[in-house]
C-alpha positions as CSV (number, residue, x, y, z in Angstrom):
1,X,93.0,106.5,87.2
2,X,93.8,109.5,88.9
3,X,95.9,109.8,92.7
4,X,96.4,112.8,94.2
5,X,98.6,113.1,97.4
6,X,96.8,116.3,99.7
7,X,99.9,117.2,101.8
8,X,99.1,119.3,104.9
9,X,102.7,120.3,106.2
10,X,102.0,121.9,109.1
11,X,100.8,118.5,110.2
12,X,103.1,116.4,108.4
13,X,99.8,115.1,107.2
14,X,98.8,113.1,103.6
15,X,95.5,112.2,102.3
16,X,94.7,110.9,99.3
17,X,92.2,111.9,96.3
18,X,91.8,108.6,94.2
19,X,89.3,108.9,90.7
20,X,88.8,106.4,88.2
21,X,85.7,106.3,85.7
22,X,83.7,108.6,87.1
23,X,84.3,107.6,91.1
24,X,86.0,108.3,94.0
25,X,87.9,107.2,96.9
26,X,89.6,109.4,100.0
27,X,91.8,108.1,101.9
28,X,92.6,109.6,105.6
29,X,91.2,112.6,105.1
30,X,91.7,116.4,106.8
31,X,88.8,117.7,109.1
32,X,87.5,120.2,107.0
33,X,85.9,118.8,103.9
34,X,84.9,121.3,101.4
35,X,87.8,121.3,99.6
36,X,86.8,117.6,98.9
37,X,83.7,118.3,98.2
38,X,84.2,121.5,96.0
39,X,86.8,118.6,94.1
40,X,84.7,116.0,93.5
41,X,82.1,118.5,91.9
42,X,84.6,120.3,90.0
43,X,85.6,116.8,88.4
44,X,82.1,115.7,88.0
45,X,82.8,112.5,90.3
46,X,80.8,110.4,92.8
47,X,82.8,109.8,96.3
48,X,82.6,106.1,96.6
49,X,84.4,105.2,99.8
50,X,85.8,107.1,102.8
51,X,88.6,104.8,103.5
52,X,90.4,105.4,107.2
53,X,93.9,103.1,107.5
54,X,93.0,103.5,112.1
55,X,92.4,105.4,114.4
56,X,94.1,108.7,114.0
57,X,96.0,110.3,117.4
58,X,97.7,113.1,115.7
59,X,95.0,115.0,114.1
60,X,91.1,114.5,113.8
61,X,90.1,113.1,111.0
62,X,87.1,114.4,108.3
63,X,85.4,110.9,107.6
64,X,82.0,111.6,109.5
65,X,81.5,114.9,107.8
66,X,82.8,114.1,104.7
67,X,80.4,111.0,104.9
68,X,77.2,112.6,105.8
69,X,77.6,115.4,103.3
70,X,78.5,112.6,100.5
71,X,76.6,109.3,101.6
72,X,80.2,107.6,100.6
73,X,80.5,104.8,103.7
74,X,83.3,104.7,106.0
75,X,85.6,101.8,105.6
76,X,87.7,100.2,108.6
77,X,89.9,97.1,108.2
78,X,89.5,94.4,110.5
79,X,89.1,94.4,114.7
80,X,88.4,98.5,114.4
81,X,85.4,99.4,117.0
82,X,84.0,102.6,115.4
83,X,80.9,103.9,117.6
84,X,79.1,104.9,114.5
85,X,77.8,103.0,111.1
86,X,81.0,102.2,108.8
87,X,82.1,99.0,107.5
88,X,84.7,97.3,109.4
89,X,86.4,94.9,106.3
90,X,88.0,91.5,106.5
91,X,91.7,91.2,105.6
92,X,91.5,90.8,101.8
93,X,88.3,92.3,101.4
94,X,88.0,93.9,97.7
95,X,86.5,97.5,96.9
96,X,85.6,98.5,93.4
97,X,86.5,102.3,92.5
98,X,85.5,102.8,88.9
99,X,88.0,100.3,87.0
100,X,90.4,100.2,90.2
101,X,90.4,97.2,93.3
102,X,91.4,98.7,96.6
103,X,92.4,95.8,98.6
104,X,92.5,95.8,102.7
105,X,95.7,94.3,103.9
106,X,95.3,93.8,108.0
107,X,98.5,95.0,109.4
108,X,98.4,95.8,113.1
109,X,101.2,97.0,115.2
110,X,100.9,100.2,114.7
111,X,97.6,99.9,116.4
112,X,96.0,96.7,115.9
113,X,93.4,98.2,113.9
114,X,96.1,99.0,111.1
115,X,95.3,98.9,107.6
116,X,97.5,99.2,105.0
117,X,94.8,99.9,101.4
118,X,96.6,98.2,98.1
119,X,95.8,99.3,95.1
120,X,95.1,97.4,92.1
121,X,95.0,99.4,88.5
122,X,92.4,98.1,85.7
123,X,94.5,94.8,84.9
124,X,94.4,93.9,88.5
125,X,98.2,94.7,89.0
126,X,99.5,95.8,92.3
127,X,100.3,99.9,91.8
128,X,100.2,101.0,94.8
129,X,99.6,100.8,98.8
130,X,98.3,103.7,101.1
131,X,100.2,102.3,104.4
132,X,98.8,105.0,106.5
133,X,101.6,104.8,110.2
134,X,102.1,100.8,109.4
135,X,105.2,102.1,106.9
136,X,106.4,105.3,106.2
137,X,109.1,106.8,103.9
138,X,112.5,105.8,106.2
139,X,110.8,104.5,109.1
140,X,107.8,102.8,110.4
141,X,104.6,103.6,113.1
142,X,105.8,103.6,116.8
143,X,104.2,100.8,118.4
144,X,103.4,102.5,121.7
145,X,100.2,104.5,121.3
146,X,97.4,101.3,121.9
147,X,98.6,99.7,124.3
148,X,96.0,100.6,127.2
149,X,93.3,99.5,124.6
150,X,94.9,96.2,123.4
151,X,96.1,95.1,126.7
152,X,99.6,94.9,124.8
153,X,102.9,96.4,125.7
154,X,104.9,98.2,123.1
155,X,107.3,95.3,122.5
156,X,104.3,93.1,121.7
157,X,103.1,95.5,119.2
158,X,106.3,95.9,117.6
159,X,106.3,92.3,117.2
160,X,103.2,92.7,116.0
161,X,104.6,95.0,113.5
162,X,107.3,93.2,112.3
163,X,105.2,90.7,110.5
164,X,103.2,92.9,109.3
165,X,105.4,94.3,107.3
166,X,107.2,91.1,106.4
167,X,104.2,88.9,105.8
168,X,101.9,91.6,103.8
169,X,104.4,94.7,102.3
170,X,107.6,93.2,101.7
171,X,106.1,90.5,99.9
172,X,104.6,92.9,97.1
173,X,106.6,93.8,93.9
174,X,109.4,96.3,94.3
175,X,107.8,98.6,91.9
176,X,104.9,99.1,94.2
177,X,104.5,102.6,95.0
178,X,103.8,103.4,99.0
179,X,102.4,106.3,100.1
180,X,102.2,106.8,103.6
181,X,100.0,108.6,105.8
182,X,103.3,110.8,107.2
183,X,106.3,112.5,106.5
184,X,109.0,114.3,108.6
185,X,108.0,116.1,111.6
186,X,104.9,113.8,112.7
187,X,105.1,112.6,116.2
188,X,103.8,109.1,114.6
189,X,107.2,108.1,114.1
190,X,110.8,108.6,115.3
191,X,113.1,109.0,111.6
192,X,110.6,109.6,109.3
193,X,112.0,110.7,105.5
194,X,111.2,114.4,104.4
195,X,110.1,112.9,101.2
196,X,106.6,111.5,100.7
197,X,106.6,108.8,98.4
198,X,108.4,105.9,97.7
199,X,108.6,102.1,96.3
200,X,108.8,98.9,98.4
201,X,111.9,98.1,96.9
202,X,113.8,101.6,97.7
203,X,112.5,100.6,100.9
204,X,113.7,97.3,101.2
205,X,116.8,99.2,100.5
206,X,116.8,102.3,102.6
207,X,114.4,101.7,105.9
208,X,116.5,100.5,108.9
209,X,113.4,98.5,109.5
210,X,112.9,96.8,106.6
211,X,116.7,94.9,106.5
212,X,116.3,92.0,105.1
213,X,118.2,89.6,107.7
214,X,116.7,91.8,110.2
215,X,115.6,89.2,113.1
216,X,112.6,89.9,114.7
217,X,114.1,90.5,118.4
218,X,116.4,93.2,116.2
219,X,113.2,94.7,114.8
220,X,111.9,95.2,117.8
221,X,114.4,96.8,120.0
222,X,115.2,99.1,116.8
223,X,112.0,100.4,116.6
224,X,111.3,101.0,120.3
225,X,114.8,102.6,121.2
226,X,114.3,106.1,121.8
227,X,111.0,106.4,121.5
228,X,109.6,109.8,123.5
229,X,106.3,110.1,125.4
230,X,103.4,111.2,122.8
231,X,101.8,114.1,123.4
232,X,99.4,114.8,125.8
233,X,96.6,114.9,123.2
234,X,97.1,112.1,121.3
235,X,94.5,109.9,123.3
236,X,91.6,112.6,122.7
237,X,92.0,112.5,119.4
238,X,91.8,108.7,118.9
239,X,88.9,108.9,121.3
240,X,87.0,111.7,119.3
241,X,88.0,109.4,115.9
242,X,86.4,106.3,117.3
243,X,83.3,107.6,118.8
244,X,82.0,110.7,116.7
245,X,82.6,114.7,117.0
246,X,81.2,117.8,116.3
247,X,80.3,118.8,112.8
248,X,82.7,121.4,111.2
249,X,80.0,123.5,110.7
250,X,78.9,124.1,114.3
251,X,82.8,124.6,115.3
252,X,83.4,127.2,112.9
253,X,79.8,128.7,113.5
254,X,80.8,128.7,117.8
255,X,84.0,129.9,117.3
256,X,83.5,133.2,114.5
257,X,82.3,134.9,117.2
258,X,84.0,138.4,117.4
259,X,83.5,140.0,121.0
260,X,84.8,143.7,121.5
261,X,87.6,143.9,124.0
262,X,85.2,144.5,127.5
263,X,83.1,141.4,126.1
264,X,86.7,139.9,125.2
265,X,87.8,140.5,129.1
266,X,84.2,139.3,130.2
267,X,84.3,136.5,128.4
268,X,87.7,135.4,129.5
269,X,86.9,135.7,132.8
270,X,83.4,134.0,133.0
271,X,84.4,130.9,130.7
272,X,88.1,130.0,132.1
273,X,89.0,130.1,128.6
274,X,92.8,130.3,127.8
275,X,93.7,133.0,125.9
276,X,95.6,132.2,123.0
277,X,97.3,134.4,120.7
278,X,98.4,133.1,117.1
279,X,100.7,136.2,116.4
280,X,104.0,136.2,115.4
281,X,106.7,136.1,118.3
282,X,107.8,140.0,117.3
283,X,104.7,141.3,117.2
284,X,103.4,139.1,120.8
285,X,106.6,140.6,122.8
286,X,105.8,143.9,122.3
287,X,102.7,143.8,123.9
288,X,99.6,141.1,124.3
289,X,96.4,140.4,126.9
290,X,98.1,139.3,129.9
291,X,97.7,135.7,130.8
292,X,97.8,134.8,127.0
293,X,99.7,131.5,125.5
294,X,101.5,132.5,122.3
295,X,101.6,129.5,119.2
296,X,102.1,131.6,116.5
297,X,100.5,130.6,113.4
298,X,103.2,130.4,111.2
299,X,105.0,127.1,112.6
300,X,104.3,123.8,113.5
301,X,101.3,125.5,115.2
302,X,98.6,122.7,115.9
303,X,100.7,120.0,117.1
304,X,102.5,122.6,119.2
305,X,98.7,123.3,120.7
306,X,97.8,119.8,120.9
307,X,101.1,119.2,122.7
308,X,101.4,122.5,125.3
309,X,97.0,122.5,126.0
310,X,96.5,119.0,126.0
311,X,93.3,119.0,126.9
312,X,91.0,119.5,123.5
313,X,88.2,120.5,125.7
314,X,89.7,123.2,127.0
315,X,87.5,126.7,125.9
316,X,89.6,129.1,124.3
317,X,89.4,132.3,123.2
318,X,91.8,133.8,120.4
319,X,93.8,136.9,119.2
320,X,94.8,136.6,115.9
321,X,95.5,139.0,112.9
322,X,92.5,139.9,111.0
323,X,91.3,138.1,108.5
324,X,92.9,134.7,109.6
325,X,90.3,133.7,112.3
326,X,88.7,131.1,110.0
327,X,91.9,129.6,108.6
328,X,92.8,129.0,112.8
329,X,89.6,127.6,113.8
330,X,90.0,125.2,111.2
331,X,93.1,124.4,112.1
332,X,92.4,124.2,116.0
333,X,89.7,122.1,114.9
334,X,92.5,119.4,112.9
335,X,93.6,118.3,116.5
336,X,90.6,118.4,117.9
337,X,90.5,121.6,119.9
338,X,86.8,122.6,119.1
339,X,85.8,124.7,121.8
340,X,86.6,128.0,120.5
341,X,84.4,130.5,122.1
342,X,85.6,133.7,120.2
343,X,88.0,135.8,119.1
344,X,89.2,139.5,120.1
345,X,87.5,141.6,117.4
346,X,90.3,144.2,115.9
347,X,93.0,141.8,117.2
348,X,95.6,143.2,120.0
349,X,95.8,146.7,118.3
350,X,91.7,147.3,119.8
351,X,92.5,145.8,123.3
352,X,95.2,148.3,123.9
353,X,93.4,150.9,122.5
354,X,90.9,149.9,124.8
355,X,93.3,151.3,127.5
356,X,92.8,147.2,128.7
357,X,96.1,146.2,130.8
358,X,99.1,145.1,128.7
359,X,102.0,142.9,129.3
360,X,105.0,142.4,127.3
361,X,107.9,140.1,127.3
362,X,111.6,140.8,127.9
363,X,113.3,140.6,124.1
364,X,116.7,141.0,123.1
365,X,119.3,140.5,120.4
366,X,121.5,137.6,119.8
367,X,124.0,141.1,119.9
368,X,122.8,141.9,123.1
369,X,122.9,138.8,124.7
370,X,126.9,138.6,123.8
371,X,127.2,141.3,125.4
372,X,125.5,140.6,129.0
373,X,127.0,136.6,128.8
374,X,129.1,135.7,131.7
375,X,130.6,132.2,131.0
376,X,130.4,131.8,134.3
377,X,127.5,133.8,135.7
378,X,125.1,133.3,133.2
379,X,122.6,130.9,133.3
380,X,121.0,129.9,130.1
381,X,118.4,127.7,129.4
382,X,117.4,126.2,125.7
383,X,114.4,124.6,125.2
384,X,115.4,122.9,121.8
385,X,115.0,119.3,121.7
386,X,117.8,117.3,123.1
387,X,119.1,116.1,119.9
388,X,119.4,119.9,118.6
389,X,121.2,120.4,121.9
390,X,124.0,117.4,121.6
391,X,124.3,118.8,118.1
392,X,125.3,121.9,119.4
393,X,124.5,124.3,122.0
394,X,125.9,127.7,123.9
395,X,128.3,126.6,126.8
396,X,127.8,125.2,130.1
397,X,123.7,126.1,128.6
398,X,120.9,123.5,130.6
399,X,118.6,121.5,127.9
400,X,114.8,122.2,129.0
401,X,112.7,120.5,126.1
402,X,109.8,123.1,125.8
403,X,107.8,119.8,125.2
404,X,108.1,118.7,128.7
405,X,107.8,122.5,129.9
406,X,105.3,121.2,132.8
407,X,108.0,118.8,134.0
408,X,111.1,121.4,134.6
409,X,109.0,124.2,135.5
410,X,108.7,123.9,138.7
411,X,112.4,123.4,139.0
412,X,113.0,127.3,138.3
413,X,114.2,129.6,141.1
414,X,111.9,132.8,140.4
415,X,114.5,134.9,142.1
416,X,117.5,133.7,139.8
417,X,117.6,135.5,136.3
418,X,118.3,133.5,132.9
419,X,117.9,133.7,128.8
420,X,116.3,131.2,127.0
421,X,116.3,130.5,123.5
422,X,115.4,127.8,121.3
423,X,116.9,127.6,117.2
424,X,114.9,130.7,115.8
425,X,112.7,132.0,118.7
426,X,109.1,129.9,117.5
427,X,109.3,127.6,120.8
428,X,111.2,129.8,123.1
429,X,108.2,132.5,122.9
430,X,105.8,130.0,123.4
431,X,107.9,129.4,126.7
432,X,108.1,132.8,127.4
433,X,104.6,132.9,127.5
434,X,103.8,129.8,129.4
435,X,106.5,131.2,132.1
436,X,104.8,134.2,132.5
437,X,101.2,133.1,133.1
438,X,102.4,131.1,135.3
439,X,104.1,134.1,137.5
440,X,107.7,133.6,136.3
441,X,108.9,136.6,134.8
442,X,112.5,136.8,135.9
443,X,114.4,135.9,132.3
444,X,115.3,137.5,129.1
445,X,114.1,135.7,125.6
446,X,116.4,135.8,122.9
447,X,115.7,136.9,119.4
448,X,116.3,134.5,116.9
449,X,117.6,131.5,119.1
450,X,120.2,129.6,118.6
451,X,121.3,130.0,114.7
452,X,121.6,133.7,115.3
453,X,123.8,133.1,118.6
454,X,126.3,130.7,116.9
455,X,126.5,132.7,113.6
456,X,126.4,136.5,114.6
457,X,127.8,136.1,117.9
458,X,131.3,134.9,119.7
459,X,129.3,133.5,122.3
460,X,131.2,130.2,123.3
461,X,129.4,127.0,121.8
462,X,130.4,123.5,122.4
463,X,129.5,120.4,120.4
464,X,129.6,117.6,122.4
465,X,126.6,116.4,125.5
466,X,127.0,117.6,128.7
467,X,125.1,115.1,130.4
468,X,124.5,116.7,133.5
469,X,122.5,119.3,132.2
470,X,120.4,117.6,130.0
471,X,116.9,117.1,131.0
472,X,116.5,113.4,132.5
473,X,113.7,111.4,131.2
């Protein structure tokens, strides 16, 4: 017996590669499937079972692809509605995998579709479970993403949750090993570990939720205490994991299409297509196609698209650095943004050369910016999260969240300057850009955010809340 944990960090992501005498399992796994495929060649072994713990919201899943190519059924546990052929188990419903038993354990609350897979070795003893966002490493699933399709409110499916857990995890042995379907930085949860595995009994040990003499009215107001809107995508994905997508194949096909810069601007303007441009924040503030979104592609970039576009139907139409346009697609296509229409052939360097129109955004140093700050003057606005803000944050500075960008925007008085930062500059240049599209251009972005303001800089900083300048919620 063989597991293999597939960790995609940029999505806080795990799936799960599971051989035993000659056969296979995959567990939750990633939109694009050849590197599963090239896998299960490469180890001479037959794909048995596609084996889904519900109905992902945070990424699109590969189970339809990876089934067709394979044959290898799709495998629900119990009350899940897929709108395609796949078995939908009872609770306790056994699978043979070689000389392995995986075992589906109902556990809603997360959804009520949840199913946590246990995993029983060759002697029938319990090794492990694959808890997909029922239990994760320091916390558990937030119970508020089904509750327009169970007809449930959050509190209900916490309940839910809580015996769940109790009734069908805490009662295995302390030695089982649980690997979850998340890990720090996943929306899924609210104080998810950076590690990504564990054992029921550290567990028992270390989760808040998992307290033994925790009642359930505890439980329950533990686990939905400070829990923050999902992102706008969230729903399109479940949708697009219930009822079928597009293959792989034909997104990648659509969306390797390189136009020249006049085809580029034609294309732009004929389609509606949002420009978006996966460069680093340096290189996009020096000059990019005006009207372009910036997510650069080294960060948390596809839950930052899913979160600032929403709307995975949206056409887009990319600038990237050669030779990465494949590696984006893809992982456009993760959260479900398939409707890539093309890319800027020769990236930004053959628009301007093109003599096309070129807009840049208003950069300086964390230097600079000490020198220009007024105390008292100055207005500054940091679009970290508000728990990076209480932490610490410049003086008298207003918390904008750029995750609720489209609430506080139309708050700004375009005739009233400010900088903006964020820790290191990712989010605030995705702000930047957002801002100017949208006709505000009346601020200064700060290079290197926050970490290089508090430790090259005598800017003022405070630790403690100033409550009113927060963002309300």
């Amino acid at each position: 017996m063989n597991i293999e944990q597939i960790y995609t960090g940029c999505l806080a992501q795990g799936a799960y590669y599971i051989t035993s005498n000659g056969e296979a399992a995959i567990i939750d796994p990633l939109r694009e499937v050849q590197p599963y495929l090239d896998r299960l060649e490469k180890d001479d072994v037959k794909l048995k079972y596609v084996f889904e713990t519900h109905f992902h919201a945070d990424f699109v899943s590969g189970h339809l692809d990876l089934s067709k190519k394979t044959d290898a059924p799709i495998v629900y546990g119990p009350t899940a509605k897929p709108e395609f052929d796949a078995i939908v188990a009872e609770d306790n419903q056994e699978f043979k995998v070689g000389n392995i038993t995986i075992k589906t354990l109902h556990t809603p609350g997360h959804t009520m579709e949840s199913t946590t897979f246990l995993l029983l070795d060759e002697n029938g003893k319990e090794h492990a479970i694959f808890s997909g966002d029922t239990l994760f490493i320091g916390d558990v699933g937030r119970p508020d993403l089904a509750q327009k399709a169970a007809s449930m409110t959050q509190e209900e499916l916490a309940a839910t949750l809580y015996h769940s857990l109790r009734d069908k995890i805490m009662t295995l042995p302390d030695q089982t090993i649980v690997y979850p379907a998340h890990g720090a930085g996943s929306a899924c949860g609210k104080n998810m570990s950076k590690e990504t595995v564990s054992t029921i009994g550290e567990q028992k040990k270390t989760n808040y939720a998992l307290r033994a003499d925790m009642t359930e009215q505890e439980f329950v107001k533990e686990v939905t205490d400070g829990l923050l809107p999902p992102p706008g995508y969230f729903g399109m994905n479940v949708a697009m994991n219930k009822k079928g997508y597009e293959s792989i194949d034909n997104v990648m096909e659509k969306g390797k299409q390189a136009l020249e810069p006049n085809a580029f601007e034609v294309a732009a303007e004929e389609s509606g297509a949002l420009i978006l441009d996966t460069r680093s924040a340096a290189e996009f503030h020096q000059g990019f196609v005006p009207q372009s979104i910036n997510i650069g592609i080294d960060g948390s970039f596809a839950p930052w698209v899913g979160a600032m576009i929403m709307d995975v139907k949206q056409p887009i139409l990319l600038v990237v650095d050669e030779g990465r346009e494949d590696e984006i697609i893809i992982r456009l296509s993760r959260v479900g943004f398939d409707n890539v229409v093309g890319y800027l052939k020769g990236s930004f360097a053959a628009w301007k050369a093109a003599g096309k129109e070129v807009d840049t955004v208003d950069r300086i140093s964390p230097e600079e910016f000490a020198q220009k700050f007024d105390k008292e003057t100055s207005k500054v606005i940091d679009v970290r999260k508000e728990s990076e803000y209480e932490a610490q944050h410049v003086e008298e500075a207003f918390n904008r969240p750029l995750d609720f960008i489209n609430d506080w925007v139309k708050d700004i008085n375009p005739n009233e300057h400010f900088f903006m930062h964020c820790a290191g500059g990712y989010r605030s240049m995705i702000a930047a850009s957002i801002l100017q599209a949208r006709g505000y251009r009346n601020f200064t972005e700060i290079e290197g955010g926050f970490a290089k303001i508090d430790t090259g800089t005598d800017v003022p900083t405070s630790n403690f809340v100033c409550q009113s300048k927060t963002l309300a919620k």
